[in-house]
N, C-alpha and C positions, 0 to 999 in steps of 0.2 A: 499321535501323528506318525504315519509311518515315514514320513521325507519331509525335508525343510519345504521343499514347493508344497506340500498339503496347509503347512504352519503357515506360509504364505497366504494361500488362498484363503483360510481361514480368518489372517487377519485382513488380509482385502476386502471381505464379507462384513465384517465387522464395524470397517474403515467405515465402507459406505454406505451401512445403517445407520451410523451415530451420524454423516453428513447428513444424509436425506433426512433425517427427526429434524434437523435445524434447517438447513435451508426450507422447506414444507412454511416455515414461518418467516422466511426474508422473501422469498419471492411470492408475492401476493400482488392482489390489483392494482395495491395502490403503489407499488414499487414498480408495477409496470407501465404506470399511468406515469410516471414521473419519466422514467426511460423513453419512452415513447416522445414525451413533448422536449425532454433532453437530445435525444439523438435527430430530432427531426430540426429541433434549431440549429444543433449542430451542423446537419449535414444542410440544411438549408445559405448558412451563412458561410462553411467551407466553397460551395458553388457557386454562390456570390463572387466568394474569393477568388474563384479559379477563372472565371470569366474575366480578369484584370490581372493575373497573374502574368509575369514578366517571363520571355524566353530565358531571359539568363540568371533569374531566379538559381539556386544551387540547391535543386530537388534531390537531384542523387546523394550529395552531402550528406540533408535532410536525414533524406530515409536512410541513410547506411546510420548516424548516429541513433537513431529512435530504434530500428531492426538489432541494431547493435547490439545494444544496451538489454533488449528485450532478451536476448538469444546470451548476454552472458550471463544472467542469473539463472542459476542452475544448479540449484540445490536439491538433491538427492533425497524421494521423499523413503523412507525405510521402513517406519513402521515398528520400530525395536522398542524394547518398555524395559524399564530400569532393570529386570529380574534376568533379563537378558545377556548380562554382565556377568552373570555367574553360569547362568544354564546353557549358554552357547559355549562355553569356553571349552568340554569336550569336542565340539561339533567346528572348530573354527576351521579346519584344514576344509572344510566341507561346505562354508559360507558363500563361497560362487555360487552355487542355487538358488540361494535364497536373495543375494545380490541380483543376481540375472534380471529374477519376475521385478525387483523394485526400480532399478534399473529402467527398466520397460512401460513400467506404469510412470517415472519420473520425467521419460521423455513425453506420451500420448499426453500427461496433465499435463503439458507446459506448452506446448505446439499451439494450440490457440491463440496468445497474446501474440506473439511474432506473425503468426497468420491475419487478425484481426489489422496490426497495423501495416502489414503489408498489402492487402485489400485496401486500406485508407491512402495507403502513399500511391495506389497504380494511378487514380482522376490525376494528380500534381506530376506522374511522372512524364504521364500523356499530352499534358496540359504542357507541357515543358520540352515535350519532344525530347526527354530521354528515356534513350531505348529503344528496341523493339521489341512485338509479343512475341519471338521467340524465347531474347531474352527475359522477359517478365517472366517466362513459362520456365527457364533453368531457374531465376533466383528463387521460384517457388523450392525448385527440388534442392536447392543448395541451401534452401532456410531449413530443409527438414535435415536434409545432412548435416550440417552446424551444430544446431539444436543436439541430434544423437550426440556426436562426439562430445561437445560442451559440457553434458551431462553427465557423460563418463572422466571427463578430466576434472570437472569438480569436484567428482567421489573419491578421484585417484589423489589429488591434490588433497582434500580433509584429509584421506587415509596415510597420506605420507609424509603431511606435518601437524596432525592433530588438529586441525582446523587452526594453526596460526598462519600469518598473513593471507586468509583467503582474500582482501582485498587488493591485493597486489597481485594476486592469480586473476582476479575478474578483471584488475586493469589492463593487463597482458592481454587475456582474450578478446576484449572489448575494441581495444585494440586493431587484432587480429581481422575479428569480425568486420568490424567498420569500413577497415580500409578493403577488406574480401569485397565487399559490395559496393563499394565506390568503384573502386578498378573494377569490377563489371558493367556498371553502369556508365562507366566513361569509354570514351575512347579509347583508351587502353586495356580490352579484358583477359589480354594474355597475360599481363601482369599479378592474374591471381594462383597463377600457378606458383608465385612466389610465398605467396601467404598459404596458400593452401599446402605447399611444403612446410611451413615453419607449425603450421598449426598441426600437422599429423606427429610432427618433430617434436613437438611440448607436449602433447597427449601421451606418448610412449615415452616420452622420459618419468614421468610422473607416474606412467603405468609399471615402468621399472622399479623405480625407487620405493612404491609401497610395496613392493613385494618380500622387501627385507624389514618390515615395522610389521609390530605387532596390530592387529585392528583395535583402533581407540573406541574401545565400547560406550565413554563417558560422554564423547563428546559427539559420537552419532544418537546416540541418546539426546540429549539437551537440545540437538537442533530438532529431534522431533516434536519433545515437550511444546519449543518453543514455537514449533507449526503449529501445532492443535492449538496451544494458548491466542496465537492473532487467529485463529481461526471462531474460539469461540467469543472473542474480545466481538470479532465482526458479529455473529451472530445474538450476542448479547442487546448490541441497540433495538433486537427486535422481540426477545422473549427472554426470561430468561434462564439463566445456562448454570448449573452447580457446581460445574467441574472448573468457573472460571475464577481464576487466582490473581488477585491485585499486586500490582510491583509498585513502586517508588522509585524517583530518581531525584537526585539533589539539583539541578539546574541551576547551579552559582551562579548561572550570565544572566537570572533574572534577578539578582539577586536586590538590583533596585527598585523592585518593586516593592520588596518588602524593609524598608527604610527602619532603623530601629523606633523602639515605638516604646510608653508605657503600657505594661502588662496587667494593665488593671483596668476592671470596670470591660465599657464598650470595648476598649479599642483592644482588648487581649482577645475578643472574640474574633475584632476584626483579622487580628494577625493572625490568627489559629485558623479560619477559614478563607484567607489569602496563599496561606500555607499551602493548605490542601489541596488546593486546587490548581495552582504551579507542579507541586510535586507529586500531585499521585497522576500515572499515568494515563490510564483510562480516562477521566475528568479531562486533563489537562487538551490531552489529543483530540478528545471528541470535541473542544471547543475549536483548536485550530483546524480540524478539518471542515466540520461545517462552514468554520469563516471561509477557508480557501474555497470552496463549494458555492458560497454565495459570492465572493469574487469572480470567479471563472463565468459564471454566469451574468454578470455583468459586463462583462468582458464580451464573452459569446452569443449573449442574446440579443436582438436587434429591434427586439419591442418592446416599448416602454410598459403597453401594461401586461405581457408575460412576466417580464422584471419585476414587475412590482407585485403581482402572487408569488412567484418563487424567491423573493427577496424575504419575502414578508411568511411566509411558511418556512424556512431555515430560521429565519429569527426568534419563529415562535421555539422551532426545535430547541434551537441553541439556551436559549430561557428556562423551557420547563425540564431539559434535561439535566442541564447544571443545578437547580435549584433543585431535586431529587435526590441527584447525586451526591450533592453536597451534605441531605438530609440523612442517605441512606448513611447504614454500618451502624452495627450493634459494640464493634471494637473500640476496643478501650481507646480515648482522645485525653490530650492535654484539657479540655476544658472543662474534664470533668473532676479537675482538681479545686476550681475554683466556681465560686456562687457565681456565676454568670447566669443570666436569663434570660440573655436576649440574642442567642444565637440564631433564631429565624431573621432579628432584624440584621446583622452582620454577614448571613445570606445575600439576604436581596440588595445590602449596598454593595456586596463584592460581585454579584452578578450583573447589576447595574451598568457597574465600574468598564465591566467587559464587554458588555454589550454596548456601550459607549467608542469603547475600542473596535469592535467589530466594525460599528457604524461609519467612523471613520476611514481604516480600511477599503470598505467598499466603496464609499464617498470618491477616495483619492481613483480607484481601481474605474470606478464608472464616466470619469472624467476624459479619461484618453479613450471610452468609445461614445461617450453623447458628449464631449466639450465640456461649457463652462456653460450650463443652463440648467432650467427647471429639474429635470430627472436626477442627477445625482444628488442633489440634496433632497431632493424627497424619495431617493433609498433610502437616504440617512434617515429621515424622519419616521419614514416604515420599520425599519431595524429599532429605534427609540421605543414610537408609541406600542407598538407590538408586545416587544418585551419589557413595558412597562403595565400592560392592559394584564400579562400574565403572570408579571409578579405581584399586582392587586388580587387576580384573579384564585393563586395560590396561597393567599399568605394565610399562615395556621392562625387559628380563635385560640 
């Protein structure tokens, strides 16, 4: 490479090879067929809403906290690989270059979300009579302004305490942000002259102070790692992925779940795969987000028998993926200390157990949008028979 910008491009070329191999297999029909009947109920039931929405409704609020929040996460993507710790260290005086182009690419990747939901908040701002389109048309160019800087003070801030308290740096800006776009949107938008001084005041302090720390190689490293790892965690529910790496967390606040037990016979299977499934990550997460997925969707869909397909195809999901999950791994397990033999059946009662949970869940979550009648409990029952039809359907000979 004759210049760090070449070593750049290089690995930008790289970057998004290895993304395009994976997404090629997330975005397919049927991911679009679900998008499609998702945003359409969405936007269906949003305009419902807007049609009844209250003038004094607090939409500016609204959008400054959701804007907000979007515009403070602002993690620096870099692209550094562990070997980078040693082979930059002659080159460090010289790392603005190669900062620059990532820099650049970390603001264009991230502009979307803050865009998408400010596109979502213009119907409620209108609908609200806050505002006008001239100022719609500056908070555009003041999300992209934001955005830039925010980017760069979050690099300056890892750079100049090693990545400690960055959540204290996001709640500053968040901050920052918020009330930026409120005081626009209200009657008062001279008042963001005042924020938007303190905000360029906290960027250049920050910009100051890493100038005298040396660049933490480890821990811009790690945050990359750990972007590619959710990145192929996501990728993973649709094919799967070599590079991707299981973590564990201890989760003591569930810790009642797992009540002490004798460790013999059934129930040491049971514990061993109640275990697993609390604390391995992956497993764990992918049950609560499908559940949250089939909540919101109870929540925001407004026909009973939509609900009742998309209730009832998350449940299947949720079923045959945990029961896989649970199956897969070649690595070494406690159970394979002891004559147990009935690990499939300690499966399907801890999947049960949860999809039970789930059911309930959505039970409670469907009630404050159809009442106290027929539909919410027959999600539950869908959520039941579903993942009850798939773990007959599955179970090993």
């Amino acid at each position: 490479m004759k210049n760090l910008r070449e070593l750049w491009g290089a690995r930008f070329v790289h970057y998004m090879t290895e993304f395009q191999k994976y997404m090629k297999y997330v975005v397919t029909g049927h991911l679009a067929l679900v998008l499609v009947f998702a945003i359409g109920a969405g936007g269906y039931t949003y305009s419902e809403w807007l049609k009844e929405v209250s003038p004094d409704f607090p939409a500016a609020l609204l959008a400054a906290i959701i804007i907000g929040a979007a515009l403070t996460f602002s993690a620096p993507i870099t692209l550094l690989k562990p070997a980078d710790s040693v082979y930059f260290l002659p080159m460090e005086t010289k790392l603005q270059l190669y900062f620059k182009q990532s820099l650049r690419w970390s603001i264009f990747s991230q502009l979307p979300l803050p865009f998408i939901l400010y596109i979502v908040a213009l119907p409620l701002l209108s609908a609200t009579e806050t505002g006008t389109k001239a100022e719609f048309l500056w908070l555009a160019f003041f999300i992209v302004a934001l955005k830039w800087i925010y980017v760069e003070t979050e690099f300056y801030f890892r750079h100049a305490k090693s990545g400690d308290w960055v959540w204290g740096d996001r709640a500053i800006r968040f901050i920052f942000a918020s009330l930026f776009i409120y005081f626009w949107l209200s009657p008062y938008p001279y008042l963001i002259i005042l924020f938007a001084v303190l905000i360029g005041i906290y960027s250049t302090y920050w910009r100051k102070q890493k100038q005298s720390m040396p660049f933490p190689y480890e821990h811009f490293i790690t945050l990359e790692q750990n972007r590619m790892m959710r990145f192929y965690r996501f990728a993973n529910y649709f094919t799967d992925v070599p590079h991707l790496k299981g973590s564990v967390s201890r989760r003591g606040w569930l810790g009642f779940l797992l009540p002490p037990t004798r460790l013999e016979g059934a129930d040491a299977g049971k514990y061993l795969v109640k275990r697993t499934l609390i604390r391995t990550d992956d497993i764990f997460w992918l049950w609560v987000r499908l559940t949250a997925i089939t909540m919101l969707g109870a929540i925001f869909i407004p026909f009973p028998l939509v609900v009742y397909i998309f209730t009832g195809a998350l449940s299947f999901a949720s079923a045959i993926q945990l029961i896989y999950a649970l199956r897969a791994g070649e690595e070494f397990r406690m159970d394979m200390l002891f004559p147990i033999n009935k690990r499939s059946k300690a499966i399907r009662s801890t999947v049960r157990q949860v999809q039970w949970l789930q059911a309930l869940f959505v039970l409670i979550t469907a009630l404050f949008t159809f009442g106290f009648g027929g539909t919410p409990f027959l999600l539950g029952i869908i959520i039941l028979a579903v993942s009850e039809i798939t773990l007959q359907a599955t179970k090993e000979k």
